[in-house]
N, C-alpha and C positions, 0 to 999 in steps of 0.2 A: 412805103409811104409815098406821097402824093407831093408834090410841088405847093407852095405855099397858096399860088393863084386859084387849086382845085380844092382847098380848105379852107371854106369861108370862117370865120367868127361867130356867125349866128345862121341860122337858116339862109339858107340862098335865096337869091332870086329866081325868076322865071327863067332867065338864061344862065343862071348857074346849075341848076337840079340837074343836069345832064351829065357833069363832071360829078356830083355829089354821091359817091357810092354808099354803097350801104355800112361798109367798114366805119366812112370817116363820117358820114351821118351817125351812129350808132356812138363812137368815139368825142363826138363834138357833143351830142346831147345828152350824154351820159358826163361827161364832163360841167355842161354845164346846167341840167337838171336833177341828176340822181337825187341830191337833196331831197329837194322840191315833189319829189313824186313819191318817197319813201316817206315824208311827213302827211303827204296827201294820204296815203294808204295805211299810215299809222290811226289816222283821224276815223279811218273807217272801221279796221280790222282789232285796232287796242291791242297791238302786239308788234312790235318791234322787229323780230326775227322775219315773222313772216310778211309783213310790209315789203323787209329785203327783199324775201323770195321772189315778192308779189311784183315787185319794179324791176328785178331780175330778168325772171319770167317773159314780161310785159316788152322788155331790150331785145331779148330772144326773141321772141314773138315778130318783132317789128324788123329784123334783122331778118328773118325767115323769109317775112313778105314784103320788102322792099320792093323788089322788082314791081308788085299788085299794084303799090300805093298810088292813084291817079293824079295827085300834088303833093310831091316829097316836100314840100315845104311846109304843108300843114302836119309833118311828121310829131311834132312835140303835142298837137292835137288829138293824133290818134296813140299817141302814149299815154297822156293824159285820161284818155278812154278808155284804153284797155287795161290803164291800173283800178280804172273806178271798176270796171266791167270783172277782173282779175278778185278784184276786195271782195266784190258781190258774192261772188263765186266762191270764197273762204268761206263767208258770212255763212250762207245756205248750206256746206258740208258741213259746217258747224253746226245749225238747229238741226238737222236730218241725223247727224250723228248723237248728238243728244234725246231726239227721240228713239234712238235706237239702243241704248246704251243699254247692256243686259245689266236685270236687277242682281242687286248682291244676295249671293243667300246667305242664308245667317249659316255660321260653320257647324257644316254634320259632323256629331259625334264620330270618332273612329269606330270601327267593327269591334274593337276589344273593347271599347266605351259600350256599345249597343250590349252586348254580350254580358257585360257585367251587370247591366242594368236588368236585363230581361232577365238573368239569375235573380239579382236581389228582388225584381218584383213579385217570381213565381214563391221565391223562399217565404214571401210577406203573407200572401196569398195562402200558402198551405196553412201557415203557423195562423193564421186568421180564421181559415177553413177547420180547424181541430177545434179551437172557441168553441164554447157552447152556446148556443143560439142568442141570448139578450145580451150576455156580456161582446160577445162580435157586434152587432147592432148597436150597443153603445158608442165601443172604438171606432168603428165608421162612422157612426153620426156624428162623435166628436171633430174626430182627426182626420177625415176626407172630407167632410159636408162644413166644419165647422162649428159646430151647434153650441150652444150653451147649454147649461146641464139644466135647466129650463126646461129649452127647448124636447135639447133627447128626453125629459120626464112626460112633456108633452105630448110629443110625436107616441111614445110607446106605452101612456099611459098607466108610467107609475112614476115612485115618489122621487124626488130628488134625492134621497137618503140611500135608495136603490139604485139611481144612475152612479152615485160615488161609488157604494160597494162594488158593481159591475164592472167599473174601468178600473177600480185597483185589481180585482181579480185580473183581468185581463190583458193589465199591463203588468203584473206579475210573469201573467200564464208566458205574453209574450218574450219578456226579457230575458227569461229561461230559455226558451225556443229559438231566440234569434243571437240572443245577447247582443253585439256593438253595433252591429246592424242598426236594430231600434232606435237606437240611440240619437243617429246619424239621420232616421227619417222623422224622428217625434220632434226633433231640435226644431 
């Protein structure tokens, strides 16, 4: 430490900055602005933590270049700048890192998921495939397309009377063939 003559109270004068190191400028103004610089930087950044960082930083920084500075007296000036200049700088990692942020993918089934699925699909499939031709046409047009039984009398050109007997046959034929299976995909 320094004699009390070579640590002024507030920034020096012109014929003090010569005695005024970098230690005890860094010490005096950190003393008596940290505050002040860390509310400034919360104003800008809306975060607290990193405000500290940011007026940390901005002491290190200015400590570093000391020796540069052409008027140590305007020291709490160029603090003041390089917290605003420091904020900015959060600010822009922050939208650049928001637009960067990988999309979430929605969770892939495990391999034993994938595997059980593509069993129960082909199982659907054969037991669909054995059908005989109107009554599969019906369960499809029902139960994959949706249709009303309207509609499937429509599309296939016969009676309503005919699309019922069709899908109870074939959701018999089914039930037999797949048994819980079915159950599990018609719910």
């Amino acid at each position: 430490m320094t004699d009390a003559s070579a640590r002024p109270s507030s920034t020096p004068s012109a014929g003090q900055h010569q005695q005024w190191d970098a230690d005890v400028a860094v010490e005096e103004l950190y003393a008596a602005h940290y505050r002040r610089l860390v509310r400034l930087s919360v104003l800008l950044v809306r975060d607290v933590e990193t405000a500290e960082e940011v007026v940390q930083d901005s002491f290190v920084a200015m400590h570093g270049r000391w020796h540069r500075l052409r008027e140590p007296d305007k020291a709490l000036a160029y603090l003041r700048q390089t917290v605003v200049n420091r904020s900015r700088s959060v600010l822009r990692r922050r939208v650049v890192a928001a637009r960067h942020v990988p999309e979430v993918l929605p969770e892939a089934p495990g391999a034993d998921e994938t595997a059980v699925t593509d069993e129960r699909r082909t199982r659907v499939l054969d037991a669909l495939a054995a059908l005989p031709r109107r009554q599969r046409e019906v369960i499809v047009l029902r139960y994959y397309l949706d249709l009303s039984e309207t509609q499937i009398a429509e599309a296939l050109g016969i009676s309503n009377g005919a699309v019922k007997s069709h899908a109870s046959r074939a959701a018999d034929a089914l039930r037999t063939s797949l048994g819980p299976l079915l159950l599990e995909d018609m719910s």
